[in-house]
Backbone as CSV, one residue per row, in Angstrom:
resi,resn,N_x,N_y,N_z,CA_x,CA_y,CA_z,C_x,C_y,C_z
1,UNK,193.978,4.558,105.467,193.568,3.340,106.177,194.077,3.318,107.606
2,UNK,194.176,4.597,108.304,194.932,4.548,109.214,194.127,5.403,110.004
3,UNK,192.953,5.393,110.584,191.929,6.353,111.611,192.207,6.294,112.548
4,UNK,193.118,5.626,112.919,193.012,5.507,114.877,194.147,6.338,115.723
5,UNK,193.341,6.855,116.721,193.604,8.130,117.422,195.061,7.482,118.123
6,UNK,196.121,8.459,118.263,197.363,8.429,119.202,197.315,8.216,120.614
7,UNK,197.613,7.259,121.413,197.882,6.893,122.598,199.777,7.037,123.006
8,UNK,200.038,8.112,124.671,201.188,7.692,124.533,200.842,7.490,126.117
9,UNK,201.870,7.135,126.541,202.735,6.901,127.944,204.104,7.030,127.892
10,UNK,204.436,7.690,129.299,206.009,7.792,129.710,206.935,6.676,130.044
11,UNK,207.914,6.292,129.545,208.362,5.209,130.296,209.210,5.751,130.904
12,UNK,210.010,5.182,131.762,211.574,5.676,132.758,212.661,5.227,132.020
13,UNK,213.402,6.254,131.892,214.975,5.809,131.281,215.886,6.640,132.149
14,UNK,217.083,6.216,132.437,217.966,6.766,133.357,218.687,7.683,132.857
15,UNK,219.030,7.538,131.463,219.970,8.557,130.460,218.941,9.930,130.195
16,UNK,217.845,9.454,129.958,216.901,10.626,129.214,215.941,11.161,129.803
17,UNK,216.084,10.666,131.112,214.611,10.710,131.578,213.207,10.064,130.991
18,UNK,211.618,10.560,131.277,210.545,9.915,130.772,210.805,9.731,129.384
19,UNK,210.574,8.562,128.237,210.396,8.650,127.081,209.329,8.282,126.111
20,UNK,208.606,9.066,125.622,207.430,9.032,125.347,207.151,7.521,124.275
21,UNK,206.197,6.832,124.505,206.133,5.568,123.856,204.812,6.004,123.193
22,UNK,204.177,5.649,122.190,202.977,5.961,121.269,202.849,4.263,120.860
23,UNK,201.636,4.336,121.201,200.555,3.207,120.868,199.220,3.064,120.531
24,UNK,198.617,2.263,120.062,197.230,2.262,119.628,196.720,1.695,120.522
25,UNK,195.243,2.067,120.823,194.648,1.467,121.970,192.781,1.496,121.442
26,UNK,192.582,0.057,120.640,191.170,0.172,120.403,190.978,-0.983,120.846
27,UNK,189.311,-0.846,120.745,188.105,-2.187,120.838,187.786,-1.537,122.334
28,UNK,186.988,-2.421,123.081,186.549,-2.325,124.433,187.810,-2.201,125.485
29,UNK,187.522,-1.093,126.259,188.634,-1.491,127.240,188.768,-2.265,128.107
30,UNK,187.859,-3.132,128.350,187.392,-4.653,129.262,187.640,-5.413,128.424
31,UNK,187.760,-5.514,127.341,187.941,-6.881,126.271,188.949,-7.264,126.508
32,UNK,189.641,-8.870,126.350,190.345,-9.228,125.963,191.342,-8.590,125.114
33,UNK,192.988,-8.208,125.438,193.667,-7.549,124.900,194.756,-8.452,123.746
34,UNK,194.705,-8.083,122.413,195.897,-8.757,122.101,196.607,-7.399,121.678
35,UNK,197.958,-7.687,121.725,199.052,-6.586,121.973,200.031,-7.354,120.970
36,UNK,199.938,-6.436,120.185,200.979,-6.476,118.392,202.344,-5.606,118.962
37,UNK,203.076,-6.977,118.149,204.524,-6.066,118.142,205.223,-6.081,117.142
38,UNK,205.542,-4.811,116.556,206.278,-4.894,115.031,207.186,-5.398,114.735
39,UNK,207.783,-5.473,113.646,209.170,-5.580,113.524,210.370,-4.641,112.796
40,UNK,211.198,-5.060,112.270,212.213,-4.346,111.390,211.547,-3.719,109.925
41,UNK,211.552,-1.885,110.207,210.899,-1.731,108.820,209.546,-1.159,108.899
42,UNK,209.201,-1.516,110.110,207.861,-1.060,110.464,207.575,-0.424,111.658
43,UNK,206.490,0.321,111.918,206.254,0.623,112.907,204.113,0.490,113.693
44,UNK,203.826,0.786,114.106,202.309,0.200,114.439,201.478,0.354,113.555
45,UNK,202.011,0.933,112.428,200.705,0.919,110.763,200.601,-0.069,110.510
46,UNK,201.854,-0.945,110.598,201.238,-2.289,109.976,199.925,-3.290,110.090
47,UNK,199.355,-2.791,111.391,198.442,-3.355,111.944,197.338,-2.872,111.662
48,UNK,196.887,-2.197,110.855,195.739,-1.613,110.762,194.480,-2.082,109.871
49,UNK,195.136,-3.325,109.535,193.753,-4.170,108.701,193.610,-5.509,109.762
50,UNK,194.641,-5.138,110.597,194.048,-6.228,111.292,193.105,-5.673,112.579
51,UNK,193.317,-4.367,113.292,192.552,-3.681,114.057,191.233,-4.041,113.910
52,UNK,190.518,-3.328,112.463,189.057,-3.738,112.686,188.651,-5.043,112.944
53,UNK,189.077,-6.041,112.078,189.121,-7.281,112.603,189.179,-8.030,113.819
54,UNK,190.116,-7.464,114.716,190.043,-7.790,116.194,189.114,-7.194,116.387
55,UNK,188.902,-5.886,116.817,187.878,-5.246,117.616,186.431,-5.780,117.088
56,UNK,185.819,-6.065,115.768,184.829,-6.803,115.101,185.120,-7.799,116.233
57,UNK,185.321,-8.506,116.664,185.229,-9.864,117.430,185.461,-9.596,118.769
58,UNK,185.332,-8.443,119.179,185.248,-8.274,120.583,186.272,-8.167,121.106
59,UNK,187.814,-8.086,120.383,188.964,-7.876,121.338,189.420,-6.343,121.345
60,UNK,190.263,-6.206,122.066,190.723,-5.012,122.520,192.103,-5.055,121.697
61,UNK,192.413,-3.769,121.134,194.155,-4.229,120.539,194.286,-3.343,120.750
62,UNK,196.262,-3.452,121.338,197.037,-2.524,122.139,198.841,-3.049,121.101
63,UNK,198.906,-1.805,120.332,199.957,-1.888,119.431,201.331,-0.499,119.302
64,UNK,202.080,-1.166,120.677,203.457,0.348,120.642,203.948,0.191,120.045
65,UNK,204.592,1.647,119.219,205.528,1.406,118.729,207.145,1.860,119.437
66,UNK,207.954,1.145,119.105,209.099,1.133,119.827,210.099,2.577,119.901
67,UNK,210.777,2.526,121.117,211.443,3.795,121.244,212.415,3.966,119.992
68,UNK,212.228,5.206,118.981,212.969,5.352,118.001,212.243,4.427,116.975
69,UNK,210.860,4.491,116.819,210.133,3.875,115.715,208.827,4.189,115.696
70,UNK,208.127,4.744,114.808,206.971,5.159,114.821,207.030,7.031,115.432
71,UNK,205.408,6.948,116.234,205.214,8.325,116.735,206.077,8.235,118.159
72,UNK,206.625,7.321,118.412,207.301,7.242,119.946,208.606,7.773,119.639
73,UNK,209.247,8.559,120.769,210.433,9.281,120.663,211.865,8.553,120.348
74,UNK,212.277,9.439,119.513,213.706,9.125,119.058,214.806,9.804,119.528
75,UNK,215.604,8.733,120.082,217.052,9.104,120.819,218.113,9.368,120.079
76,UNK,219.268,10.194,120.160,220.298,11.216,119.170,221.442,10.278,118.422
77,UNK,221.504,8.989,119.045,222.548,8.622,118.604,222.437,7.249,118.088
78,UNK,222.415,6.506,117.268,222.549,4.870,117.511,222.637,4.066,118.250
79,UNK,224.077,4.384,118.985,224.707,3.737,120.293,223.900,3.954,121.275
80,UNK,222.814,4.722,121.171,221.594,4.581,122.520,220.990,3.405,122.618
81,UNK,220.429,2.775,121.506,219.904,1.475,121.678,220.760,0.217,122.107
82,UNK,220.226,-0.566,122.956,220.464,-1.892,123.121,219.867,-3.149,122.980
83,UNK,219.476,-3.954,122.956,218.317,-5.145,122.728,217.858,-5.211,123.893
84,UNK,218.899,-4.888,125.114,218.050,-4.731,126.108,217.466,-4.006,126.846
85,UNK,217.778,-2.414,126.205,216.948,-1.157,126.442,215.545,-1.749,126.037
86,UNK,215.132,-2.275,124.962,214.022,-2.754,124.219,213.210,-3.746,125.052
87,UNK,213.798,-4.326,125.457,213.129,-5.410,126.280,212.751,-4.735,127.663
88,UNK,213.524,-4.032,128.317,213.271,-2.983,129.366,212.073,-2.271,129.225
89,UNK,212.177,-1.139,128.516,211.040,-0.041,127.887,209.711,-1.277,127.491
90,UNK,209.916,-2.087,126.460,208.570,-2.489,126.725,207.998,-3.815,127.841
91,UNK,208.991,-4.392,128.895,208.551,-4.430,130.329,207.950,-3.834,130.703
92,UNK,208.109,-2.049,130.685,207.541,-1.123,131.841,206.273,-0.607,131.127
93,UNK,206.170,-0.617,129.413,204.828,-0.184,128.751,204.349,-1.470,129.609
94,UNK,204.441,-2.653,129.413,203.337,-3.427,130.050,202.791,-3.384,131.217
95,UNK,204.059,-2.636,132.282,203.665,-2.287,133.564,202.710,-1.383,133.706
96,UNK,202.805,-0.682,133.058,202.272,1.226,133.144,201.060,0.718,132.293
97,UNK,200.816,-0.435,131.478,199.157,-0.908,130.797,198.448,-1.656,131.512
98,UNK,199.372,-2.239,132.841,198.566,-3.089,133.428,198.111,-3.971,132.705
99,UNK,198.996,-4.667,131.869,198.796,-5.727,130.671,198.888,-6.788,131.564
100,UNK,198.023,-7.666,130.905,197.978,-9.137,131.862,196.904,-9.961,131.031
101,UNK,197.758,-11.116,130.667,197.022,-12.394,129.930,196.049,-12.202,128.843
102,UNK,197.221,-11.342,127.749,196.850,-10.949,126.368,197.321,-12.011,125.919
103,UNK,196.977,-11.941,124.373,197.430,-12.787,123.173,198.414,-12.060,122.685
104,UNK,199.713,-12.397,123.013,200.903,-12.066,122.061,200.741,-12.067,120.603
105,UNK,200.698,-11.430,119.960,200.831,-11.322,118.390,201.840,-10.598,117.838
106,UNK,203.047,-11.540,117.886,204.537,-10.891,117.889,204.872,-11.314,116.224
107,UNK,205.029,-10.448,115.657,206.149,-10.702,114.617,207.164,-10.106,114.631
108,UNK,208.451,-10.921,114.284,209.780,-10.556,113.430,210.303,-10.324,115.037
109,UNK,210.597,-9.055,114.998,211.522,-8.534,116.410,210.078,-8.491,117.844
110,UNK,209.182,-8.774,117.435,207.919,-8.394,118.282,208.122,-9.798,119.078
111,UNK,208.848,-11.006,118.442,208.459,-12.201,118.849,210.240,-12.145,119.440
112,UNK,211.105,-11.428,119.136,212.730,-11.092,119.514,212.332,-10.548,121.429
113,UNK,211.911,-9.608,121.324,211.106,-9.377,122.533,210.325,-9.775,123.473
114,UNK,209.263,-10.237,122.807,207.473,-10.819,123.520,208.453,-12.076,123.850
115,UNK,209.066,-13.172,123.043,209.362,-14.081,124.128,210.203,-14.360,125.342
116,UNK,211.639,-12.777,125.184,211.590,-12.756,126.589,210.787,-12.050,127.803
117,UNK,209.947,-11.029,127.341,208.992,-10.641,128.534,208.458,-11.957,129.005
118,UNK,207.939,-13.110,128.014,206.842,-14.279,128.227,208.209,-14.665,129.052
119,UNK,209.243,-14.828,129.521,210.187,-16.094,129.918,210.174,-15.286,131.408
120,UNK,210.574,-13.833,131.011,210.600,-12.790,132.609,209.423,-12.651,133.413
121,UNK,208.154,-12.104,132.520,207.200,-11.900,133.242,206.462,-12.670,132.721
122,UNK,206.000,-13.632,132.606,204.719,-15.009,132.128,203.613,-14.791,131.872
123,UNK,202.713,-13.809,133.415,201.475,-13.096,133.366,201.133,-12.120,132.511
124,UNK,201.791,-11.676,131.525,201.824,-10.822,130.537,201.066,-11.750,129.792
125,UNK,201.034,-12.589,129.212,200.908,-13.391,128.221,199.921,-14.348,128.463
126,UNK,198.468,-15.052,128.140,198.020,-16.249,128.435,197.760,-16.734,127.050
127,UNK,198.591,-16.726,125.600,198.635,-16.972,124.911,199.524,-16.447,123.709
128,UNK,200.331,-17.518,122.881,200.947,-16.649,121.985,201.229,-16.658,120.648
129,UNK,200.750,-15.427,119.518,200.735,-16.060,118.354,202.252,-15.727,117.661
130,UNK,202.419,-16.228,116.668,204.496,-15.993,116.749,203.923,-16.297,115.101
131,UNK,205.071,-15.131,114.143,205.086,-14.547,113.054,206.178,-14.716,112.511
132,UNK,206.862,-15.705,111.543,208.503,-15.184,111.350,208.812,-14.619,111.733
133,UNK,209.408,-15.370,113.190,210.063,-14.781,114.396,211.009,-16.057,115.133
134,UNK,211.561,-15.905,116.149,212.569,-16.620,116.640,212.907,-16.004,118.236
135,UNK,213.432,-16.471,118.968,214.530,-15.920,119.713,215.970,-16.302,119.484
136,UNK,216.845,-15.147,118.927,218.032,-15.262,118.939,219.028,-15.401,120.166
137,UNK,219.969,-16.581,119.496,220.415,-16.709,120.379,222.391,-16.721,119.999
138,UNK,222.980,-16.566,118.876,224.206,-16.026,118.539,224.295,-17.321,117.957
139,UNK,223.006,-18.594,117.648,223.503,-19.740,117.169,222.529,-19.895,115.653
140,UNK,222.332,-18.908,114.803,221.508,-19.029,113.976,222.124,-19.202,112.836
141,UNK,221.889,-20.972,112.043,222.414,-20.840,110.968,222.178,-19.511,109.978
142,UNK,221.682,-19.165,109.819,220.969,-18.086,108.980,222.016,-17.035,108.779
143,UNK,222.758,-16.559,109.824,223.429,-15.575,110.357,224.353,-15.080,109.182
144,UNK,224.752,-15.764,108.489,225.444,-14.998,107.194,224.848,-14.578,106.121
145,UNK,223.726,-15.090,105.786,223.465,-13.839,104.795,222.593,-12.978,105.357
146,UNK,222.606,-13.017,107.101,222.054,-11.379,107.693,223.074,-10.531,107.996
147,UNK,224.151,-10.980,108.030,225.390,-10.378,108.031,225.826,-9.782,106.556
148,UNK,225.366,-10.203,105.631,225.482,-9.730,103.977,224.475,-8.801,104.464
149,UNK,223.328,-8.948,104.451,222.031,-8.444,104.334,222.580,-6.367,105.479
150,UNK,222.749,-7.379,106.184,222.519,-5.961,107.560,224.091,-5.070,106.596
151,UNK,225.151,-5.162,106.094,225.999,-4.599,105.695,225.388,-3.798,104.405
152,UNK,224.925,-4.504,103.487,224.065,-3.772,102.379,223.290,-2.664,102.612
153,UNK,222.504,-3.019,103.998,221.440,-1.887,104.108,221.842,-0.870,104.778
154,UNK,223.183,-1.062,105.459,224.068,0.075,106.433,225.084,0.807,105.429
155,UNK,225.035,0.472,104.530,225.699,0.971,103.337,225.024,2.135,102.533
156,UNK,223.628,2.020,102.354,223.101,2.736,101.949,223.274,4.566,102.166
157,UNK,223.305,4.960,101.336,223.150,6.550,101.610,221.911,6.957,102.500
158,UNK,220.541,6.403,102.220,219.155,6.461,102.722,218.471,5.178,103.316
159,UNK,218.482,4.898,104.680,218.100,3.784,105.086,216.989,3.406,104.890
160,UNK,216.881,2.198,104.152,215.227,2.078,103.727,214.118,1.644,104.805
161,UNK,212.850,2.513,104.775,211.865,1.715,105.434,211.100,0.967,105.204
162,UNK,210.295,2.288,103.962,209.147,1.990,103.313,209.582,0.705,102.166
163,UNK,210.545,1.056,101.932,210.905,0.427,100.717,211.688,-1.404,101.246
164,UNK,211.809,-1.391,102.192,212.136,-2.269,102.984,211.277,-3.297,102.775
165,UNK,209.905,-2.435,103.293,208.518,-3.455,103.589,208.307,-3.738,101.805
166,UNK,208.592,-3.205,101.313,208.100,-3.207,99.746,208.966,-3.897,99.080
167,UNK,210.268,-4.462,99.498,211.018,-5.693,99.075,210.721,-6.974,99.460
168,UNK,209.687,-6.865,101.034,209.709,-8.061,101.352,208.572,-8.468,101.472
169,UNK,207.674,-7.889,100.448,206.000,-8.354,100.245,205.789,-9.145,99.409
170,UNK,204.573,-10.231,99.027,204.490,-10.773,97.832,203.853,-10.262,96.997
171,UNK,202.568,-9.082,98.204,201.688,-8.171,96.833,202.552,-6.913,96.862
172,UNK,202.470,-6.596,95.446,202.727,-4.866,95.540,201.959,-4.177,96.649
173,UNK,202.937,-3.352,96.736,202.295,-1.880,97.900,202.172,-0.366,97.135
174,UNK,201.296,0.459,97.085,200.849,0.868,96.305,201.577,2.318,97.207
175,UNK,202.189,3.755,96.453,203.023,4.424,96.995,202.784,4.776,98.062
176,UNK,201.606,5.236,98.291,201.049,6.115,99.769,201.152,4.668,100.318
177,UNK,201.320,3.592,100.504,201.567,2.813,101.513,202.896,3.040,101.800
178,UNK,203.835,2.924,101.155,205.210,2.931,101.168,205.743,4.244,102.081
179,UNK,204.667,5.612,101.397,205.155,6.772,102.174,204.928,6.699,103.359
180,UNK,203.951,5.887,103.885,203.276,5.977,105.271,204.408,5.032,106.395
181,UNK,204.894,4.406,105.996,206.191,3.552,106.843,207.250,4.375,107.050
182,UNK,207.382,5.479,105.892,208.412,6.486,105.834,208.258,7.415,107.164
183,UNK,207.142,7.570,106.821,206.342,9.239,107.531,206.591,9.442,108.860
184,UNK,207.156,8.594,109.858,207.451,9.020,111.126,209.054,9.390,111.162
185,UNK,209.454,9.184,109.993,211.105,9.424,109.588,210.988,10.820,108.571
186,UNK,211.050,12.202,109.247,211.530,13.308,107.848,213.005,13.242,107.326
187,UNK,213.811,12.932,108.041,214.995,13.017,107.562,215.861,12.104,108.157
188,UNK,216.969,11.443,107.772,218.138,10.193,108.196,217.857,10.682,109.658
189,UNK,218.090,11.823,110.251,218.611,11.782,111.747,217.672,11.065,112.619
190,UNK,216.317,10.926,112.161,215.339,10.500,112.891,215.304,8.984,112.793
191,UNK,216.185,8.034,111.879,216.511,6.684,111.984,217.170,5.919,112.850
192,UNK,217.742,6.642,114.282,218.722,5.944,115.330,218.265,4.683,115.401
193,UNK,216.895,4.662,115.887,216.529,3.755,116.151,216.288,2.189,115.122
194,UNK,215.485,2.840,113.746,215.721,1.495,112.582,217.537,1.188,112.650
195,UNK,218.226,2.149,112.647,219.773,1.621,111.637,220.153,0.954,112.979
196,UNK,219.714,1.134,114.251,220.355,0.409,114.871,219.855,-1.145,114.676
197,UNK,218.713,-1.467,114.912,217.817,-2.604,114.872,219.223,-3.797,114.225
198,UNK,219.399,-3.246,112.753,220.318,-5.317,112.692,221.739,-4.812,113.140
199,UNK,222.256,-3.803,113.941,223.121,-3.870,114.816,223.150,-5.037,116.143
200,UNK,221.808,-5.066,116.663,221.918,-5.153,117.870,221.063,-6.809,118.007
201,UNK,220.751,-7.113,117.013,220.446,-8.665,116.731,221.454,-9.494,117.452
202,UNK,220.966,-10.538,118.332,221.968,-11.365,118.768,222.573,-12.772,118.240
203,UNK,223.333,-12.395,116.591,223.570,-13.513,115.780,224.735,-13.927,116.365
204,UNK,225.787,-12.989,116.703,227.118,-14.226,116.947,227.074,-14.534,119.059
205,UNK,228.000,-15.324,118.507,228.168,-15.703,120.035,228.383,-14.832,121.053
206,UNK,228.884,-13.771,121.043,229.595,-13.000,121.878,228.826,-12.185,122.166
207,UNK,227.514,-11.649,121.249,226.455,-10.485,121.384,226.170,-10.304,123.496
208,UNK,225.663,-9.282,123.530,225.435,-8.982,124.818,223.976,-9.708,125.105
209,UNK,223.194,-10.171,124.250,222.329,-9.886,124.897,221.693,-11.659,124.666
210,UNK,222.713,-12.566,124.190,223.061,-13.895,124.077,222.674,-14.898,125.605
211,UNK,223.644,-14.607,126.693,223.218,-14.959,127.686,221.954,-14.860,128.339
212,UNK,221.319,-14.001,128.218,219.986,-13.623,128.274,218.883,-14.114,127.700
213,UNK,219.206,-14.466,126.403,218.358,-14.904,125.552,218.734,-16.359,125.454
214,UNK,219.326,-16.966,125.741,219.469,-18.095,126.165,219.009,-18.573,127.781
215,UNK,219.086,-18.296,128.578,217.930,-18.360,129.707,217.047,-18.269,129.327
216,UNK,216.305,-17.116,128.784,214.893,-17.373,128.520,214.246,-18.664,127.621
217,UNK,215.227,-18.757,126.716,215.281,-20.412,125.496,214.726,-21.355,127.111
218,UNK,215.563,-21.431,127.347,215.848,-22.775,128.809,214.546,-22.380,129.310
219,UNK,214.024,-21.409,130.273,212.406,-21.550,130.142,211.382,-21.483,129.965
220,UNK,211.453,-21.173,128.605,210.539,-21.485,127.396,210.238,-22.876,126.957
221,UNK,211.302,-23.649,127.426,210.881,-25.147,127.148,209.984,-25.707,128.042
222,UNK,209.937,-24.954,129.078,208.785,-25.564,130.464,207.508,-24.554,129.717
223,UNK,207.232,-23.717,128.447,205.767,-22.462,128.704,204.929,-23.818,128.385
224,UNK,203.753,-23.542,128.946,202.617,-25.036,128.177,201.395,-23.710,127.913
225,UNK,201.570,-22.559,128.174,200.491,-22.021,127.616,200.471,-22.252,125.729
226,UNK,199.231,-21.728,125.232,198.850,-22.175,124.086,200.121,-21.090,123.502
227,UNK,200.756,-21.548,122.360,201.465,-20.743,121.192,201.320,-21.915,119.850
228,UNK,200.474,-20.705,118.608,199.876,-21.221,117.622,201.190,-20.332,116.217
229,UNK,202.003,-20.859,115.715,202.734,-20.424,114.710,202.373,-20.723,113.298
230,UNK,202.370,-18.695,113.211,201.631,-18.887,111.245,202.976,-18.053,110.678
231,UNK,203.356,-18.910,110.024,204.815,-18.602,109.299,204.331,-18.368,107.764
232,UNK,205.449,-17.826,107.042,205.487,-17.171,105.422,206.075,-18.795,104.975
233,UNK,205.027,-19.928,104.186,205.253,-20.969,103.403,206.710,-21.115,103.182
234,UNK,207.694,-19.899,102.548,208.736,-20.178,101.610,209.731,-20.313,102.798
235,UNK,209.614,-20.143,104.238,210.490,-20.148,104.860,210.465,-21.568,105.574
236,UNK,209.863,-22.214,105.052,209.508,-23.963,105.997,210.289,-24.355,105.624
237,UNK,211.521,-25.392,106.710,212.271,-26.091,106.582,214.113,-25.029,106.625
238,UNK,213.841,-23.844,106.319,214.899,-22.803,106.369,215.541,-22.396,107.724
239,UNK,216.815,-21.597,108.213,216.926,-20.614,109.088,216.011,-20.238,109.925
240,UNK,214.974,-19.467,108.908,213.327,-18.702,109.138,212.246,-19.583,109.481
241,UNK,212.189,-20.779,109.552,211.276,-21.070,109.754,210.707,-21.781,111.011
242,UNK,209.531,-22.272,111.414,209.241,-22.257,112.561,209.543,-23.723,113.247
243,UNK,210.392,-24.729,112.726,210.455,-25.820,113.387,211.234,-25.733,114.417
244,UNK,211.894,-24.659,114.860,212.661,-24.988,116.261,211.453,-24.809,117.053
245,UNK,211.126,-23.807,117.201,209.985,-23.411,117.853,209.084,-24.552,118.232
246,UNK,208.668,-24.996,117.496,207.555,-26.494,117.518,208.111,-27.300,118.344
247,UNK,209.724,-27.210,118.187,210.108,-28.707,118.124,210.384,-28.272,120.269
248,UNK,210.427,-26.819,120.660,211.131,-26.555,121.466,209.679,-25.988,122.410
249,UNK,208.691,-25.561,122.207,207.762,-24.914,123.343,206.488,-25.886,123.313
250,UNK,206.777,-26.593,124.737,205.377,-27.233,124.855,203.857,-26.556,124.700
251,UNK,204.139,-25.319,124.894,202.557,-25.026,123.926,202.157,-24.959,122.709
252,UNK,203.094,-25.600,121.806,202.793,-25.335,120.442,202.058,-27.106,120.144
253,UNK,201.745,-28.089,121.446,201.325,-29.621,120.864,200.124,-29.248,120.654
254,UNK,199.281,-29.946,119.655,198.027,-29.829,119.647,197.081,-28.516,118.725
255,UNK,197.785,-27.195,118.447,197.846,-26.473,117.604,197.438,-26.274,116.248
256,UNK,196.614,-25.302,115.643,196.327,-25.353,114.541,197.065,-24.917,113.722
257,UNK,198.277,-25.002,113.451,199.626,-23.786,113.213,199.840,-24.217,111.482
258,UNK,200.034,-22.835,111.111,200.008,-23.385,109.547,201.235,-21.911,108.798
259,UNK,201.564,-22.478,107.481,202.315,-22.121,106.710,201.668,-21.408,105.662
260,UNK,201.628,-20.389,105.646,200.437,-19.258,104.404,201.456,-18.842,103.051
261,UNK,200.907,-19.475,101.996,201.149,-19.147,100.991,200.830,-17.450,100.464
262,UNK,201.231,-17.664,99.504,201.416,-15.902,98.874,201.663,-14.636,99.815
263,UNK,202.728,-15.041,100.677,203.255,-14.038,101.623,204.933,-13.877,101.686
264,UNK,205.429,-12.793,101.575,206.874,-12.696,101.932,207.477,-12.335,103.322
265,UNK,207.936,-11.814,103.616,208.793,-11.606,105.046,207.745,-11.159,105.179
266,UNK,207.072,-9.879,105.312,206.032,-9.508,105.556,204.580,-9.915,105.465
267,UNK,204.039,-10.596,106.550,203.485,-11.693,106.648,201.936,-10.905,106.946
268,UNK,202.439,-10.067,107.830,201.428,-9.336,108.538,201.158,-8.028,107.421
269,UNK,201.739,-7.852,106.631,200.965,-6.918,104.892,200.321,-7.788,104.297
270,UNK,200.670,-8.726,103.795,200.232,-9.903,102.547,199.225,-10.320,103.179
271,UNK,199.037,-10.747,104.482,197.634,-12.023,104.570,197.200,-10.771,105.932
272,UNK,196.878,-10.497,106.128,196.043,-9.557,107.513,195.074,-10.458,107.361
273,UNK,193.597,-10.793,107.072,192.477,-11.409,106.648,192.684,-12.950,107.467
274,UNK,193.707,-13.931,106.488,193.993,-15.037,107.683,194.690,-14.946,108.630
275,UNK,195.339,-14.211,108.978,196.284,-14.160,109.980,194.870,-13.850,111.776
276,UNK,194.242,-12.373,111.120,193.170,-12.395,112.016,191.969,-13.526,112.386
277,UNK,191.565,-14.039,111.100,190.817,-15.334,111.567,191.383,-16.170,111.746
278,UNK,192.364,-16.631,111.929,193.092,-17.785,112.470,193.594,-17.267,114.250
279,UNK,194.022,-16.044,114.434,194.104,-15.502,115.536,192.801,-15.581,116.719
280,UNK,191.503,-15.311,116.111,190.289,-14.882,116.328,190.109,-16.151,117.384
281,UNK,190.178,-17.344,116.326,189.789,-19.027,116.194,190.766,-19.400,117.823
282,UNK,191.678,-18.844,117.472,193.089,-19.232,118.703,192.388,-19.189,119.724
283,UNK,191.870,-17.847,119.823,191.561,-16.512,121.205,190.264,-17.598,121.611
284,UNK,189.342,-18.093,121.090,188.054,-18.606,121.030,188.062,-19.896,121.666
285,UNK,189.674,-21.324,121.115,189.532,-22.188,121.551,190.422,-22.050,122.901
């Protein structure tokens, strides 16, 4: 379920020089772009029932995957990543795409990201759809049992990917799905990049990348562009769920924003189908 041809570009890094970023790049190249961003566990497969779907409706979708995730290059050590290497590297993919006034379709860490590019660079964005997601900011009740959570999975002998996404679905995933999340990983060394990921989360106060992400909070409360939030049902009213958000970005008044049953963390496996027609509907009004 996965036909679509490899796209990369170079980005600039000062340690490594160019680093190759891999992305998907279908529909019209004049269309309207919405630009998917993964999260923890995944890398740009996830998107692939929603691809035809966009492009069926005339949009263009543009889906990287992150340095040290997917077909995009992986760096030697852990300690290479930062939250704000991440936010950097995909600044400059947007530069080098000449991205401008797509539909954000951020989940999980996609929306950790996409909302500070939206706070840094604005014109990136003329709309945004947000996925059990957040911007962290070192003040998240939640933060202890991701602190259980992130210790469990750093514990492991074999860091899970596939099996990751396959804990946090509501439908079964059938094996060759599971292998296919694996498949850009042959062996542990090629994980720098996942094992770092709930390293570098900015749950406690002190995180580096806290101050930062708190500016962008501050003007995010002035965005009035449209942001439409489709959250996983079981997380309403939780940590996870989307009432700060509502309660905090003037583009979310007026909104068709809804809570989808029979979905787990993985929001964007379980429902692809509404998630795209409700996206479609966004892009339209």
């Amino acid at each position: 379920d996965f036909p679509y041809a490899p796209h990369y570009v170079h980005i600039a890094d000062s340690r490594y020089g160019p680093l190759r970023m891999h992305y998907l790049d279908e529909g019209p190249p004049d269309a309207p772009v919405v630009l998917c961003l993964h999260g923890q566990g995944c890398w740009s497969y996830i998107f692939r029932h929603l691809v035809p779907r966009f492009t069926a409706a005339g949009l263009r979708v543009v889906a990287p995957d992150y340095i040290g995730f997917g077909r995009s290059d992986k760096l030697p050590r852990e300690e290479d990543y930062a939250f704000e290497d991440h936010v950097d590297w995909l600044q400059e993919f947007c530069r080098a795409l000449a991205l401008r006034a797509t539909t954000g379709f951020l989940f999980d860490w996609g929306g950790f990201f996409g909302l500070r590019i939206a706070a840094a660079t604005p014109e990136v964005f003329a709309r945004l759809v947000l996925m059990n997601t957040s911007l962290p900011k070192g003040d998240s009740p939640g933060r202890e049992w991701f602190l259980n959570w992130r210790a469990e999975m750093l514990a492991l002998p074999r860091f899970p990917q596939g099996e990751m996404v396959k804990a946090g679905v509501a439908q079964p995933l059938a094996p060759e799905i599971i292998a296919a999340y694996d498949a850009p990983y042959p062996d542990e060394s090629y994980k720098s990049g996942p094992r770092r990921f709930p390293m570098i989360l900015p749950v406690l106060p002190d995180d580096a990348a806290v101050p930062a992400n708190i500016a962008a909070w501050e003007t995010l409360a002035h965005w009035q562009r449209p942001v439409l939030t489709l959250f996983s049902a079981s997380f309403a009213g939780t940590a996870m769920g989307p009432e700060r958000l509502l309660a905090h970005l003037p583009g979310c008044r007026g909104q068709d924003h809804a809570l989808l049953a029979d979905a787990g963390f993985y929001i964007v496996e379980d429902q692809p189908a509404e998630l795209a027609r409700r996206t479609i509907e966004f892009v339209r009004r």
